[in-house]
N, C-alpha and C positions, 0 to 999 in steps of 0.2 A: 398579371399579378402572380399566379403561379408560377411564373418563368422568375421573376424576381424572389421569391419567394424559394424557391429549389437553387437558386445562384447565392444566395446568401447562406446557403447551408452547407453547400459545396465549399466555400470559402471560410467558415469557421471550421470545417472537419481540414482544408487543408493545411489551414493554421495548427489546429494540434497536431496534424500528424506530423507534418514538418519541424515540430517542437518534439514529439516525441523521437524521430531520426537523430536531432541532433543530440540531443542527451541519452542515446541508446549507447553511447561509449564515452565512459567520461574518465577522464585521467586521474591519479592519485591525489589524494585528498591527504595532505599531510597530520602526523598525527598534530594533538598538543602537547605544549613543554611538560604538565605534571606527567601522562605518561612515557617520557621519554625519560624520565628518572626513576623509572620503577625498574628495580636492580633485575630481574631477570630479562629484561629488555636489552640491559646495559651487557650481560651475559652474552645475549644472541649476537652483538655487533661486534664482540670479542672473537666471537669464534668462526665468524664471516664478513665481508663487507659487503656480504647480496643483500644481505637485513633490508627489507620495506615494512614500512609502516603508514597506515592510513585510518581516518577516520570513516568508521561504519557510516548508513545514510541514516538511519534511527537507533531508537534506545539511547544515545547518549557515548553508543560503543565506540572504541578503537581498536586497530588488529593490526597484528604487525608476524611476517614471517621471513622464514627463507628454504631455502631447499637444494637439494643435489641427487644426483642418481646415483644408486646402488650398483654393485656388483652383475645383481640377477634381473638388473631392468627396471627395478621397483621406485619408487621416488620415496627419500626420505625429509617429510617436512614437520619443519619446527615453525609451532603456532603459538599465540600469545594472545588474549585475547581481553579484555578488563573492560568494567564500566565504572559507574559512578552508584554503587549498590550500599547507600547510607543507615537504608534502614537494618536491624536487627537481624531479620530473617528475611529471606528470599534465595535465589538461585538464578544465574548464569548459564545459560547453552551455548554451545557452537556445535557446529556438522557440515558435516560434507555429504551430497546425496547424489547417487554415479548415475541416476537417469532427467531429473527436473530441479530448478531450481525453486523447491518446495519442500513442507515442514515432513507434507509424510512419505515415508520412504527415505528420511535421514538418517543417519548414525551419527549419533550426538554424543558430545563428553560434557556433563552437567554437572555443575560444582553447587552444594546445598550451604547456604550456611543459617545457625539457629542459635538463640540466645545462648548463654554459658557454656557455648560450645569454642575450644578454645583452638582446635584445626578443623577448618571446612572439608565436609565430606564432598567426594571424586567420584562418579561413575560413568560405563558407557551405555548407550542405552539404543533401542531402537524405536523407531518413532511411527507408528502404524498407525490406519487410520482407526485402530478402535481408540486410539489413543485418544485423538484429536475427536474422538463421539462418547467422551467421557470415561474410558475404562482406566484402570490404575499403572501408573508409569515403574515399573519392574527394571532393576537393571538387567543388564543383558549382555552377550558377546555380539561385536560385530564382526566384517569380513576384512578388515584388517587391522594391523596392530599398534597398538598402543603404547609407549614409553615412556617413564621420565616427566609424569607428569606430577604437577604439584598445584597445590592454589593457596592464595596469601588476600587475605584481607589486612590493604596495606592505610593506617587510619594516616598516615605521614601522607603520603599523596590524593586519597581518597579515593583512590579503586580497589576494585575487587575484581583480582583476574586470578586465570590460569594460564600454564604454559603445560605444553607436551608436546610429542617428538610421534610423528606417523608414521608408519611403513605402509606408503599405499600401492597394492597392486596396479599394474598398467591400464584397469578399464578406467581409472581416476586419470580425467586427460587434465596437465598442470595450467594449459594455456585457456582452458574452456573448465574452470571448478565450480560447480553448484554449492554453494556454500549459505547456510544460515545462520542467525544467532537466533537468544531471544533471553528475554529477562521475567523474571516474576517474583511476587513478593508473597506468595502463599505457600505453605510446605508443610506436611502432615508427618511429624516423625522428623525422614531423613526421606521422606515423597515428596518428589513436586507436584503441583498443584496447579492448574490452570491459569495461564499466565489473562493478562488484562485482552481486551478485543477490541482495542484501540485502532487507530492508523497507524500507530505508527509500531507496534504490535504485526502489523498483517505485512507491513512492507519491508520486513526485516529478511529479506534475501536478494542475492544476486549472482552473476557470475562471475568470475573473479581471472583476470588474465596471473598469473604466477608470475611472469616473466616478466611484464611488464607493466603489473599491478592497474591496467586498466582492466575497467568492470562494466558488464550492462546492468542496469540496476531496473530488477525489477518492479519493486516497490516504484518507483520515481515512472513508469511507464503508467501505471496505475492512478498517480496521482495525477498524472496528465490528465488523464480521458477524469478522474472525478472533476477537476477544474472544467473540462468543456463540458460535463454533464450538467453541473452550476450554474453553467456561463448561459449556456441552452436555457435552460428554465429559468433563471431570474431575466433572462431578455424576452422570451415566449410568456410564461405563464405569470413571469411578476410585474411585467411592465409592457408589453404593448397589449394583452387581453386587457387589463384592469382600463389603460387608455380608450381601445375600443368604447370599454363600456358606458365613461366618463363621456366619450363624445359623442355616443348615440343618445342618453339622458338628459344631457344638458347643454347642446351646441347646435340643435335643430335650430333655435331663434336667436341666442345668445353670442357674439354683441352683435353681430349681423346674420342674415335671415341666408346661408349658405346651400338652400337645397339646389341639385341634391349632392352637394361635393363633400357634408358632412358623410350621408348616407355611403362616400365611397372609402374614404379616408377610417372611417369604423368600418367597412369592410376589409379592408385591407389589413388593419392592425390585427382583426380578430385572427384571419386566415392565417397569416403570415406568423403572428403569435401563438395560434395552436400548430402549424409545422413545426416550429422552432421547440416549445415543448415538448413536443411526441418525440421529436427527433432525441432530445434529454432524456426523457422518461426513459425510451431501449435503449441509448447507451447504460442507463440506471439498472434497468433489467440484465445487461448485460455484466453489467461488474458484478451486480448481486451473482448471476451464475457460476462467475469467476471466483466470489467467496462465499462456496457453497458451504462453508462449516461456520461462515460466524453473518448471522443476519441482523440487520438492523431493523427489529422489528415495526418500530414507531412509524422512521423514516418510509417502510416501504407500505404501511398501510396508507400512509400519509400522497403519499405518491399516485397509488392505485386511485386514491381518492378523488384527489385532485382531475390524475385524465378521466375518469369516469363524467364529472362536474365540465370541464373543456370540451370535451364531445359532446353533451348535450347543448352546449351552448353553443358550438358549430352547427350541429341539424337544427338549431333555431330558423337558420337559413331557408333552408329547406322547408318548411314546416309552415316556417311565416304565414301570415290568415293574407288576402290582398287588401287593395284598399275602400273595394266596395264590401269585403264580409263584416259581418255586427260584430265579429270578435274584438275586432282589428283595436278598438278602442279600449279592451281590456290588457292588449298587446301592448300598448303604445305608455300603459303605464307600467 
């Protein structure tokens, strides 16, 4: 039972990992037609034919650039960045971060826009962890430079992008880019404001080949292991416990008198169904680790709850009265 039981787990972990391998490098995701008529795009393909353009994996984004080296070694890249930002107010990021493909420790250029405001305000900012633990988003100088940037809330096509021109020093490798976006619809002033703590909010990074616009996307890594974290506990804890229990209550006599094959078949479901949960549960534990800034509070009370509730129902085994104690009949219902 345990052998079947640890073989079955072994084979859905090598299912996702196997699924995670293969989408750890996925090729350019072409943009769509509205932003390919957004006139500073049309610019970029004028003044190069390296221009790439692909659809981001979240928020709704597309990104399109190109680039060349400098004189002094430097890379000079032109970025372009837009979404679908309808409503009134909110604000647009993009960054690049020269050690993780992550929000802190990025150098971001964040475009604000607000009612009756008739040009969107531009800045660069740093992105630190007091940020991301509520403290106020300040613009800032980062470690390289900046150009030529501009932002257009375009109502003809329905984006809201910017373009600007980078000079990045050589620890920004072009073939391995840590690159973010992210979007938000809160803004205090000419501050942005804590963006939503959605999925698709948290998956909004990757790495980015320049060369050849393939990317590992980290987000999409993510949602893998959530999928087999799901896949775990609705086969463990939502469907072969609950059958357990259905067939130790009611299958002792019902429609033939099966002792004791019920007795083994409810063990087996329980067993086999609290491994398959537990095994859920710490991959659960382990994503939550992974997004230690934004918790799902509900979800992981709910969770903790849950295995709490499944292990006492496994040491039922254990515990069990036999069949000559006087318990045994309080048991039995």
């Amino acid at each position: 039972m345990q052998s079947f039981a640890l073989d079955t787990i072994f084979i859905l972990i090598s299912l996702s990992s196997l699924s995670v391998v293969v989408s750890s490098s996925k090729p350019l995701n072409p943009c769509n037609g509205d932003f390919l008529h957004i006139q500073a795009y049309k610019q970029m393909q004028n003044q190069t034919n390296t221009t790439q353009c692909k659809k981001l994996s979240s928020l709704q984004a597309q990104f399109a650039w190109n680039y060349h080296k400098t004189s002094h070694n430097q890379t000079q890249l032109n970025i372009l960045i837009g979404t679908k930002l309808i409503t009134n107010m909110g604000w647009l990021a993009w960054g690049i971060n020269p050690d993780l493909p992550r929000m802190v420790g990025t150098r971001a250029i964040i475009a604000v826009k607000v009612p009756n405001q008739i040009t969107p305000s531009v800045n660069t900012y740093n992105i630190t962890k007091d940020i991301q633990l509520g403290c106020r988003l300040q613009p800032s100088g980062i470690d390289f430079m900046v150009q030529n940037t501009t932002v257009v809330d375009d109502k003809d096509v329905g984006f809201f992008y910017v373009f600007s021109t980078l000079v990045l020093p050589q620890r920004y490798n072009v073939s391995s880019l840590n690159h973010v976006w992210q979007v938000g619809y809160c803004v205090d002033g000419l501050e942005p404001k804590m963006h939503e703590a959605s999925l698709g909010n948290l998956d909004s990074k990757e790495v980015l080949n320049l060369e050849t616009g393939d990317c590992q996307n980290i987000g999409q890594h993510r949602r893998h292991m959530r999928k087999v974290h799901g896949i775990l506990n609705i086969i463990g804890w939502g469907t072969l416990l609950p059958i357990g229990v259905i067939v130790a209550r009611y299958f002792k006599q019902f429609p033939i008198k099966l002792d004791p094959c019920w007795y083994y078949f409810h063990y087996s479901c329980q067993v086999v169904g609290y491994i398959l949960g537990t095994a859920g549960w710490g991959l659960g534990l382990f994503l939550g680790h992974e997004s230690k800034y934004y918790t799902f509070h509900s979800h992981r009370v709910l969770g903790i709850c849950i295995f709490g509730f499944t292990t006492l129902q496994i040491l039922a085994f254990q515990f069990k009265p036999t069949q000559e104690d006087e318990y045994r009949r309080h048991w039995n219902v």
